[in-house]
C-alpha positions, 0 to 999 in steps of 0.5 A: 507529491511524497503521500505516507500510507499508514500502517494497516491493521490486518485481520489475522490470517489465522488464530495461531499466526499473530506474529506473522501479523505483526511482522507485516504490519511493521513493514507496512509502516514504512512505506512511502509512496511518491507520485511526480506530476507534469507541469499540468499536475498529471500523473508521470510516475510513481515510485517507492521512496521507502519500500515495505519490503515486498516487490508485488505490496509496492507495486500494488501501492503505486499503482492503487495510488496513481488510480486514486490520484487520478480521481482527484484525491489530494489529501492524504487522509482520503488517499489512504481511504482509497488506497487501504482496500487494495492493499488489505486485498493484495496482502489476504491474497499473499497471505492465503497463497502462504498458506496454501504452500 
């Protein structure tokens, strides 16, 4: 089961930064998340096919993605319904720790 995840449209960190913005956006795009299914269709594993560039973003997608699967989702349009709020968590917190460097 190869599931795309859409490119999410991020509130700006601050008014002064949208390029940043865009920058991450653009990575966003790619990323292909994979999960592989046992013959009883149970979650095995979860990879990157394409990674957004960010180690902790593509670990946070697996894995929100393997808990959305796990609630029966198999659409892709509700997969990225239940994916896209952990995501936009994960890049405001990483967002926020930038700026606090």
């Amino acid at each position: 089961m190869s599931l795309w995840l859409a490119a999410l449209l991020l509130a700006p960190a601050a008014q002064d930064a949208p390029q940043e913005e865009i920058v991450v956006t653009a990575r966003l795009q790619a990323l292909d998340v994979n999960l592989q299914l046992d013959r009883k269709k149970r979650i095995r594993a979860c990879g990157i096919a394409r990674t957004s560039g960010d180690a902790g973003f593509d670990r946070t997608a697996c894995e929100a993605t393997v808990a959305c699967a796990r609630t029966g989702i198999i659409e892709a349009a509700a997969m990225r319904a239940c994916v896209r709020p952990k995501l936009l968590a994960h890049a405001r917190d990483q967002l926020a720790r930038e700026e606090q460097e």
